[in-house]
ROVOLUM-661830 format. One record per residue (C-alpha): residue in one letter; x, y, z negated. Coordinates in nm, 2 decimals, decimal comma, padded with zeros to 4 digits. Example, Ala and Ser with C-alpha at 12.3 -4.5 7.8 and 13.67 -1.06 7.14 Angstrom:
residues 2
+----+--------+--------+--------+
| aa |      X |      Y |      Z |
+----+--------+--------+--------+
|  a |  01,23 | -00,45 | -00,78 |
|  s |  01,37 | -00,11 | -00,71 |
+----+--------+--------+--------+
end
This chain:
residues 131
+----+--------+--------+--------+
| aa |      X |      Y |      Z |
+----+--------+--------+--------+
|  x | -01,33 | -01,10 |  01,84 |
|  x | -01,37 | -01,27 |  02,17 |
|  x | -01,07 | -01,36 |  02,34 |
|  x | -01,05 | -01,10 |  02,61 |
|  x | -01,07 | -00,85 |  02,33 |
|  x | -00,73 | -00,74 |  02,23 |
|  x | -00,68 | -00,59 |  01,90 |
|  x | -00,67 | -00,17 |  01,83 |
|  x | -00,30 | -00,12 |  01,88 |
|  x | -00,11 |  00,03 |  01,57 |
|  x | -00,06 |  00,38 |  01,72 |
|  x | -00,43 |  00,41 |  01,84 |
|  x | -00,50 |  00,31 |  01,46 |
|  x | -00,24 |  00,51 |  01,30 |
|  x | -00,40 |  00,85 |  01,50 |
|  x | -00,75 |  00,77 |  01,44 |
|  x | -00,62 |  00,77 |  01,05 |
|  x | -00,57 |  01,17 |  01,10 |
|  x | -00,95 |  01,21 |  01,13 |
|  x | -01,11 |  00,99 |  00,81 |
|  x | -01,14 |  01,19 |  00,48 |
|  x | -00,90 |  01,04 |  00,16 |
|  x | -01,22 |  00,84 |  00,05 |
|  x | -01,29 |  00,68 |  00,39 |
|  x | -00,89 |  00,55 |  00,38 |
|  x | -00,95 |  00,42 |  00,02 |
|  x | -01,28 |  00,27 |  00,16 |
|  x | -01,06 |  00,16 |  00,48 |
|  x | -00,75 |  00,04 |  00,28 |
|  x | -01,01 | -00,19 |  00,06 |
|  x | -01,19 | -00,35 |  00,33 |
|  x | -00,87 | -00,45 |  00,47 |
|  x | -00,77 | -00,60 |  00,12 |
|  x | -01,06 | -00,80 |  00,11 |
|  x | -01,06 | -00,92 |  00,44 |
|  x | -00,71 | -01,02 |  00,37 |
|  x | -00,81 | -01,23 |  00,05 |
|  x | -01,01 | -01,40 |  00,25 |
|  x | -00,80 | -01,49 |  00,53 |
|  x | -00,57 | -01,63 |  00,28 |
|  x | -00,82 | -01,81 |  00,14 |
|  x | -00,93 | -01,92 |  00,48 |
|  x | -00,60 | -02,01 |  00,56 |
|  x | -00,51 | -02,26 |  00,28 |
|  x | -00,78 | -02,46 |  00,34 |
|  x | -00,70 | -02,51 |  00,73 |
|  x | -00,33 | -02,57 |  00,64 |
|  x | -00,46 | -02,91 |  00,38 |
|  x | -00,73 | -02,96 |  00,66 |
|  x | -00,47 | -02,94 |  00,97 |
|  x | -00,20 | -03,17 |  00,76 |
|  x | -00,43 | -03,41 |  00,64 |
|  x | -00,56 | -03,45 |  01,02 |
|  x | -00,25 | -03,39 |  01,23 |
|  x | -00,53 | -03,09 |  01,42 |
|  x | -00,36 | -02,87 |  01,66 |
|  x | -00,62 | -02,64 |  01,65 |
|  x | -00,64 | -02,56 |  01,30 |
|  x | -00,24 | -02,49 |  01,36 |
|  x | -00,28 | -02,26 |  01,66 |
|  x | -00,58 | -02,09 |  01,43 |
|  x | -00,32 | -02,11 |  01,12 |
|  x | -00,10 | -01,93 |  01,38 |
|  x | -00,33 | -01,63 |  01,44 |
|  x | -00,45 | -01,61 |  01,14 |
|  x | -00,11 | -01,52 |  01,03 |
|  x | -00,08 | -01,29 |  01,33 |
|  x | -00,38 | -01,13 |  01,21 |
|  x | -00,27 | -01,06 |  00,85 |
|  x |  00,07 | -00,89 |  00,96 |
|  x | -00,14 | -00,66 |  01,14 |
|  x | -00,36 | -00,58 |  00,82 |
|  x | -00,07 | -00,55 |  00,58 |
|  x |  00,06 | -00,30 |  00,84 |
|  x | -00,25 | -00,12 |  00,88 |
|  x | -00,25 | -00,13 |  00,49 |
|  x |  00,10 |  00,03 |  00,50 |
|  x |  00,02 |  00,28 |  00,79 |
|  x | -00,28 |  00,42 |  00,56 |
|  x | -00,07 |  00,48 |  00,27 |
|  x |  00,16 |  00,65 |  00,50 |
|  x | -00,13 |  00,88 |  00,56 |
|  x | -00,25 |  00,95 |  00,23 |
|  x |  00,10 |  01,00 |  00,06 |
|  x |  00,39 |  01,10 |  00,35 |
|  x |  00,16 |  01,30 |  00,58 |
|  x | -00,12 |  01,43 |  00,33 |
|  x |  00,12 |  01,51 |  00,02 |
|  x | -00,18 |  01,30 | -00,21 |
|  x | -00,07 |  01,07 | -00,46 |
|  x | -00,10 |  00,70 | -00,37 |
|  x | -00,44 |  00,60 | -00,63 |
|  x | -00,62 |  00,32 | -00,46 |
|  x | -00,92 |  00,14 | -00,67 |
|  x | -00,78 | -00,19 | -00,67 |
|  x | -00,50 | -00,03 | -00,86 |
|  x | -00,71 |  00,18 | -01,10 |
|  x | -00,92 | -00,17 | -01,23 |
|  x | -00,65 | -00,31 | -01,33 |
|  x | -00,42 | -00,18 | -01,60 |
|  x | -00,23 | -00,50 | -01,75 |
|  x | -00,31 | -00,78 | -01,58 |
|  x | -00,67 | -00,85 | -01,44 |
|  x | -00,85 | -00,67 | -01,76 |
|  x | -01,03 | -00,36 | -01,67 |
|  x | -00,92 | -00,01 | -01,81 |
|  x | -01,01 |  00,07 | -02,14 |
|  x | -00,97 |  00,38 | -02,41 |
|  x | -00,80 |  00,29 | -02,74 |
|  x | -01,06 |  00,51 | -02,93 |
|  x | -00,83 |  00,73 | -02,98 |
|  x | -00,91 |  01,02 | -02,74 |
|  x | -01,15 |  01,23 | -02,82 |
|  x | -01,34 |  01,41 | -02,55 |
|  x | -01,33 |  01,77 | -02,50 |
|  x | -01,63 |  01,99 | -02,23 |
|  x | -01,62 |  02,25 | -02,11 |
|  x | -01,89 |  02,47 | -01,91 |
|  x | -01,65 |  02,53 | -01,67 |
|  x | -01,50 |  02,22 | -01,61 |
|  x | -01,84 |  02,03 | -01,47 |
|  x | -01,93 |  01,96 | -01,13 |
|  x | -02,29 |  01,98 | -00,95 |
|  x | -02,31 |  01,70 | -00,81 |
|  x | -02,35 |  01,80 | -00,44 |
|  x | -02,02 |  02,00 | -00,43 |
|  x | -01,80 |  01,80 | -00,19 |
|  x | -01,43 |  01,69 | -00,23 |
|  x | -01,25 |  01,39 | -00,37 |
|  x | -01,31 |  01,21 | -00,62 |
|  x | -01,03 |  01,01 | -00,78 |
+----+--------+--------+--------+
end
């Protein structure tokens, strides 16, 4: 961002949420996440860099980083708003769904057997969500 650019202000953000589809909030809400991993990420290394070297600059970037990931954890919040408060939709993200117990993937217990149905299937080019 250059630095005459500000930053899409949480209400503009928050409306513009009323438009996306659920899977375009999921996508939203996970692109945040990741970007957020990384500015942590980014973050500890410029805090061991900026100590080791007494750097202002690394502190004023430390600063806005920090800024920066408020504002995503908000945007984070404001999207599950949407989904479960203003929607009525359960709150099913896929970071959530890949992990069970820990970091292990979901897995069946071999236990459950699976049942069909003719009626049940999908063509694949019906729309609607997915989750």
């Amino acid at each position: 961002m250059s630095a005459d650019a500000a930053p899409i202000t949480f209400a503009r953000f928050s409306k513009a949420l009323e438009d996306l589809s659920v899977e375009s909030l999921y996508a939203k809400y996970s692109e945040l996440t990741n970007q957020l991993t990384h500015l942590e990420s980014s973050n500890k290394q410029l805090e061991e860099f900026a100590r080791e070297h007494d750097d202002k600059d690394c502190y004023e970037a430390l600063m806005e980083n920090k800024q920066v990931m408020k504002r995503f954890e908000e945007r984070k919040e404001a999207i599950k708003h949407e989904v479960r408060d203003v929607r009525g939709l359960p709150w099913k993200p896929k970071e959530d769904e890949d992990k069970v117990n820990g970091s292990a993937p979901a897995a069946t217990n071999g236990a459950a057997t699976e049942e069909t149905n003719a009626a049940g299937v999908q063509d694949e080019g019906e729309d609607g969500v997915y989750l």
